[in-house]
Every structure is written in C-alpha cells, then in structure tokens.
C-alpha positions as CSV (number, residue, x, y, z in Angstrom):
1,X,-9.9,-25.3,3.9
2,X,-13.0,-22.9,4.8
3,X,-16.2,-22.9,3.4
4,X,-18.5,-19.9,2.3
5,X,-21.3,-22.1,3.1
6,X,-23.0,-22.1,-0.8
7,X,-23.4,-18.1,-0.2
8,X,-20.4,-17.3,-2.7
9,X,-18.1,-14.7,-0.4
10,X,-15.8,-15.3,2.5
11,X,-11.9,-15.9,2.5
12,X,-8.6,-17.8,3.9
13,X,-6.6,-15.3,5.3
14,X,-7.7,-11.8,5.8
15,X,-4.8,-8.6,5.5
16,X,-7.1,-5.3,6.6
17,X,-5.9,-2.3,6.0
18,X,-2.6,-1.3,7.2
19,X,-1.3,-4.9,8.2
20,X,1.9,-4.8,6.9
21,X,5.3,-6.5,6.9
22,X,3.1,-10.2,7.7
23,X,4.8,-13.5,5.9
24,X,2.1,-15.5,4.9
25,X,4.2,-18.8,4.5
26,X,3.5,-22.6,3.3
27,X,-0.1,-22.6,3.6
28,X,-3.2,-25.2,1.5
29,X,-5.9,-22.9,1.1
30,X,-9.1,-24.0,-0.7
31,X,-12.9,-24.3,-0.8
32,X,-12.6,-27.8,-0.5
33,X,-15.7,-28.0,2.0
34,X,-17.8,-26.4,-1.1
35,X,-16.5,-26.9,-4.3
36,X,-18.8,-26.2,-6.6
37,X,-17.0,-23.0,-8.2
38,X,-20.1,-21.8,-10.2
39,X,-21.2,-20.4,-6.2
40,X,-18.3,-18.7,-5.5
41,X,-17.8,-15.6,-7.0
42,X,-16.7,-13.6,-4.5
43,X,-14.5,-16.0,-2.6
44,X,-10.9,-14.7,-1.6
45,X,-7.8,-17.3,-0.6
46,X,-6.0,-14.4,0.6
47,X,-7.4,-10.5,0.6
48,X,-4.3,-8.6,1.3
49,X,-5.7,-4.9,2.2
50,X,-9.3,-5.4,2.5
51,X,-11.0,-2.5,1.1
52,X,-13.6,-1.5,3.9
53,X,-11.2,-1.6,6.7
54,X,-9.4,0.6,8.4
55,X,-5.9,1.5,9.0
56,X,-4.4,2.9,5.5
57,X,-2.7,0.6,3.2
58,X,-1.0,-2.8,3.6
59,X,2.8,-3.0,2.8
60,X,5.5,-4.8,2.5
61,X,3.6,-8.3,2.8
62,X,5.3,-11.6,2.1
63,X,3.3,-14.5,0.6
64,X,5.2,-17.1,-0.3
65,X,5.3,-21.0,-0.8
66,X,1.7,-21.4,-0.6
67,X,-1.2,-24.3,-2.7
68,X,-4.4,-21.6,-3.6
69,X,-7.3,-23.4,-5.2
70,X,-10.8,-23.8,-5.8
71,X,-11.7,-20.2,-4.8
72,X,-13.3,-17.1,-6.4
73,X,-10.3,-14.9,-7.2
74,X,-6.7,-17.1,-5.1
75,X,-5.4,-13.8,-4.2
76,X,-6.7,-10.1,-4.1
77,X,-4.4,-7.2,-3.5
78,X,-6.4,-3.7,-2.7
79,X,-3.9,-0.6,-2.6
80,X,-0.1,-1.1,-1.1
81,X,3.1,-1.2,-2.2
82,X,6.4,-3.6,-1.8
83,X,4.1,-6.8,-1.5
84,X,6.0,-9.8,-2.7
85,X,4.1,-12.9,-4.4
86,X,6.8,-15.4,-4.7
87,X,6.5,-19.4,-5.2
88,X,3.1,-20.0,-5.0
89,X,1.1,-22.7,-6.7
90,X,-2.3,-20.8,-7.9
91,X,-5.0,-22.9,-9.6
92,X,-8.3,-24.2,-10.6
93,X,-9.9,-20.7,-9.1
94,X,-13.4,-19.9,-10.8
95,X,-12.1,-15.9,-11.4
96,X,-8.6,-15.0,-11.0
97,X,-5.4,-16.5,-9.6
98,X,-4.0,-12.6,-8.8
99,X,-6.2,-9.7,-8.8
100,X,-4.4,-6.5,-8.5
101,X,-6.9,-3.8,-7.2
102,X,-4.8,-0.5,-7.0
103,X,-1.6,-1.9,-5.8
104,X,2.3,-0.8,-6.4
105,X,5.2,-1.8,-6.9
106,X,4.0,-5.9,-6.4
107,X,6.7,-8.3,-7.6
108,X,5.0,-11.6,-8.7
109,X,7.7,-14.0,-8.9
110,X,8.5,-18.1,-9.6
111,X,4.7,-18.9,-9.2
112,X,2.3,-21.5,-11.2
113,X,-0.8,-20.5,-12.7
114,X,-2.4,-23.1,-14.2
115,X,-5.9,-23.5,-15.3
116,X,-7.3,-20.6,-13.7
117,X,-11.1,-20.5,-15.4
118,X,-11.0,-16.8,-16.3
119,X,-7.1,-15.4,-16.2
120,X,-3.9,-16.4,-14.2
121,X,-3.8,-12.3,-13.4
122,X,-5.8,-9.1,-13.6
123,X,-3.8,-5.9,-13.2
124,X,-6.5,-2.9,-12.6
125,X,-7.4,-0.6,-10.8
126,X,-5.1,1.8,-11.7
127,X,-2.3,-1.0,-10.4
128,X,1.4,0.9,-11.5
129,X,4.9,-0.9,-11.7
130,X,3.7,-3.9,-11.1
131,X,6.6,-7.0,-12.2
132,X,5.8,-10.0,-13.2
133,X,8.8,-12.5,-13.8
134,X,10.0,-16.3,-13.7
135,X,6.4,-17.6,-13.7
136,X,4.5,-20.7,-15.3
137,X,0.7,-19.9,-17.3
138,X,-0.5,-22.6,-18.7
139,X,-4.5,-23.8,-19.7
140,X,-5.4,-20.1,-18.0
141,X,-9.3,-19.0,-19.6
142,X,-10.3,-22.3,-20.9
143,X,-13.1,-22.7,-19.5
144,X,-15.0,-19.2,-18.4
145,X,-18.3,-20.1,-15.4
146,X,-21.5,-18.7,-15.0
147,X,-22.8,-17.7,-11.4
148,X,-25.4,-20.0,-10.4
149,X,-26.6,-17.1,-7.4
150,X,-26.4,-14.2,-9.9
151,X,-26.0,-15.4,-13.3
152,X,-23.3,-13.6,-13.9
153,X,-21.0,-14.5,-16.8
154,X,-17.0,-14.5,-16.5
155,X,-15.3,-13.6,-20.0
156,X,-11.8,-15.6,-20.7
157,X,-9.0,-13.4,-20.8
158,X,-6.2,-15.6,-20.6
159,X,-2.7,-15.7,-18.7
160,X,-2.9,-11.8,-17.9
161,X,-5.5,-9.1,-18.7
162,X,-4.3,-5.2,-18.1
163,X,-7.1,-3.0,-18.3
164,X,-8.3,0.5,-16.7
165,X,-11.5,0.8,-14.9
166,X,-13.7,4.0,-13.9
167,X,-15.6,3.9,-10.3
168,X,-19.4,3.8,-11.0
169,X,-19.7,6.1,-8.0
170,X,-17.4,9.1,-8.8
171,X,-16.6,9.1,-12.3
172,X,-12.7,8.8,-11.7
173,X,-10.6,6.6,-14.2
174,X,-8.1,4.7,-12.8
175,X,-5.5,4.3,-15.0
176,X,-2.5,0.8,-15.0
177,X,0.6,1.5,-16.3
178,X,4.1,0.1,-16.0
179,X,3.4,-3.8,-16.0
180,X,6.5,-5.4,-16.6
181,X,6.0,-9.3,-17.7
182,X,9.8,-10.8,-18.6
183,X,11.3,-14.7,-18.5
184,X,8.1,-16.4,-17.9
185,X,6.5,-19.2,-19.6
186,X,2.8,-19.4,-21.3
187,X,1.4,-22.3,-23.3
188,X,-2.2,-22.8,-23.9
189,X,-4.1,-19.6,-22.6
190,X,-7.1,-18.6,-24.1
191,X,-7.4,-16.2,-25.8
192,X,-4.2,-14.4,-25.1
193,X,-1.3,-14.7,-22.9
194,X,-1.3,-11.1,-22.5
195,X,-4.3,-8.7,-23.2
196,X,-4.1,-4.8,-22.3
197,X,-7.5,-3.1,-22.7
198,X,-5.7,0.1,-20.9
199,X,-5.4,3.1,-22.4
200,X,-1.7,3.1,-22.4
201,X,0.0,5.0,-25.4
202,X,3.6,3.4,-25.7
203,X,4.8,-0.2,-25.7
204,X,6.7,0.7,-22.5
205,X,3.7,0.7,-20.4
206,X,3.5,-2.7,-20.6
207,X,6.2,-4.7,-21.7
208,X,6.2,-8.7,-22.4
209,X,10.0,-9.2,-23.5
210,X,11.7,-12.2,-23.2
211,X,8.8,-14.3,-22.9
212,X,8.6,-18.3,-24.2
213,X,5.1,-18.3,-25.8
214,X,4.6,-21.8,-25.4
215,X,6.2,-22.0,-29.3
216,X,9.7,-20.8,-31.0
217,X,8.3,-18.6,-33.4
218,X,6.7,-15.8,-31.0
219,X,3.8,-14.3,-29.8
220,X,0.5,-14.2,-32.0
221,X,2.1,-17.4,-34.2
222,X,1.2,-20.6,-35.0
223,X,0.3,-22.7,-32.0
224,X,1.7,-19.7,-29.6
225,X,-0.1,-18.0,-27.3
226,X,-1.4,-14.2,-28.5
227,X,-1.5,-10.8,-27.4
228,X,-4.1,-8.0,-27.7
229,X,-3.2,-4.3,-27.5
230,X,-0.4,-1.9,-26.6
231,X,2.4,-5.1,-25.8
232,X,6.0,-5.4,-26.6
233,X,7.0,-8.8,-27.1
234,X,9.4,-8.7,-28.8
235,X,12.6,-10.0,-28.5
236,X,11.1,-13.3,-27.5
237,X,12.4,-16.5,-26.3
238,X,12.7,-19.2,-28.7
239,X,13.1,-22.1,-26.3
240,X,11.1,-22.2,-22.3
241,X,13.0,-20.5,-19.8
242,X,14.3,-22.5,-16.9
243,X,13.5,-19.9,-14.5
244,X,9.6,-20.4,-14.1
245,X,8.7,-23.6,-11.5
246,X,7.4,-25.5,-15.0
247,X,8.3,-25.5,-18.9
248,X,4.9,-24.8,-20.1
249,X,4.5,-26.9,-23.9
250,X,1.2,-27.1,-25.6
251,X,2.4,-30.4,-26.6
C-alpha cells in the first residue's frame, strides 16, 4: 500500500522511460492508507513509461499476477510496444483499471475488471493494435465520482471506451486504431461494454467478435451489455466463455 497523502497524485511502481524488459510479478497495490477515491485523481498503481522522463520508450514489460485497487487509474501505459498485461485482478479504482496513453502492440490477457467507477479500459492516445482477450468486465461505470480537490466530474463509459484525442498544446490528433477485443466476458457495464468515440471508418478498426455479452442474444439486447460506434460484434457468443478468470452473469 502507499499513500498520496489526501493530495490526489503519486503511484506504486514507477516504469520511466526506457525501462524495459522488467516483470512486475504477484504484487497488492492499493491506496489503502487513503481511501477515500473522490481525492485521488491522479493516482497511478503502476505507470509504465512515465511521460516526463527520460530515456525513450518502455518495452517489452511484463506485469502479471498482480491485486490493483483503490487507485486513480490501476495501470497507465505511456508510449511502448510488446508490453504484456496478463492475470491481473484490477478493481474498485476511482478512473480507469487500464489506461492506454499512446502504446503498441499491448496484449491485455486473462485479467478481472470489475467495478472500476469510470471504465475497466481506455485505449487513446493514438494507442494502435492493441489486443484485448480472455478477460472478465463486470459492474465497470456504475458509479462515476466527483473530485473533491478539483471538482472534476468522471463520465461512465463502461467496460472499454476507444476514442481519439488532440494535444491542447500543438493541435495534433492522435488517432487509435486496431483494437482487437475477442473471447472475453461483460455483464453489467454501464453504459456499454464497448464504446468507440474514434474516428475509425471500418468495423475492422475495432473489432468485438466472439464476445459473451453477459446474455445469449448479443450485444445492444435485452439485458446485454451495449456498444456505441464503429464495433463489430458480431458473431457473438451465446453462452460465457471459459477462458476469462470469471463467467460474468447479470443474474
């Protein structure tokens, strides 16, 4: 456990640019000291290529295996490629279980994300190719905070939001393509298990095949969970798959 003390930054582990090929491993990381979430904005379990540092990208990173919970965002990844989030149990953070800032190529694999109080991930940035399979999301956006420090309000997203963002500094659009979501498991996100506010122009750019949607009938139906935007989600899965670490029913 660490504490920010009430000032709503700090982290767990810190990856600055250009450490690469680290196995983060079997690890409890929380805010247990401070709890109150509504204070923590800006608290990281594990920032994997700080921005601000020096030292080029991180790569090839392992983090596996690992309880992240109670924190601002559970993991952040700024630009690198052939990181591996595998195994991981990622809850109860106040932003974002994953935040994908720029990476490539990240394979997010056979973790939990449950109740995660604005999404399980966010892929932006101009994040590419990243692959997100096997994985439980469950209760992810039920229950959005406001910032006590800043008043600052979170807006639910769900299980995964995909979206493009522009620098405020430069004018440059960053653009995510190439998200690849296939065998996991989502029951109970709010509002959508998937939304993609990116500008992509074919289903391809982000496809959600092959997905249990917490009922047998498919995405955006009866008590399933929905999608917004460019997402292919069809074929779907009409029973959970056995692959993610839970079954993930609304019952």
């Amino acid at each position: 456990p660490f504490d920010d003390g009430g000032a709503g930054g700090g982290w767990g582990i810190l990856l600055g640019l250009g450490a690469s090929s680290n196995q983060i491993t079997g690890n409890d990381i929380s805010l247990n000291l401070n709890p109150n979430l509504a204070t923590n904005e800006f608290t990281f379990g594990i920032w994997d290529g700080a921005a601000g540092q020096t030292g080029g990208p991180s790569n090839n990173n392992v983090i596996n295996g690992n309880t992240i919970h109670n924190v601002g965002i559970g993991i952040i990844l700024d630009p690198g490629t052939g990181n591996v989030v595998s195994g991981n149990q990622i809850t109860d953070n106040a932003f974002s279980g994953i935040y994908h800032f720029g990476d490539t190529g990240t394979q997010v694999t056979f973790n939990s994300f449950l109740r995660n109080h604005a999404s399980g991930i966010q892929v932006r940035w101009g994040a590419t190719n990243i692959v997100v399979t096997g994985n439980c999301f469950q209760n992810n956006g039920v229950s959005p905070l406001t910032y006590s420090y800043t008043g600052d309000s979170d807006t639910a997203r769900g299980a995964i939001r995909i979206a493009d963002d522009t620098d405020p500094n430069t004018s440059i659009l960053y653009s995510t393509t190439g998200t690849q979501m296939h065998d996991n498991n989502f029951a109970g996100d709010l509002p959508y298990g998937v939304e993609d506010d990116s500008s992509a122009s074919t289903l391809t750019d982000h496809a959600a095949e092959f997905n249990w949607w917490g009922c047998p009938t498919g995405a955006n139906t009866g008590i399933c969970d929905s999608t917004l935007g460019n997402v292919d989600f069809t074929p779907f899965l009409s029973a959970p798959s056995d692959t993610p670490p839970c079954s993930c029913t609304t019952n």
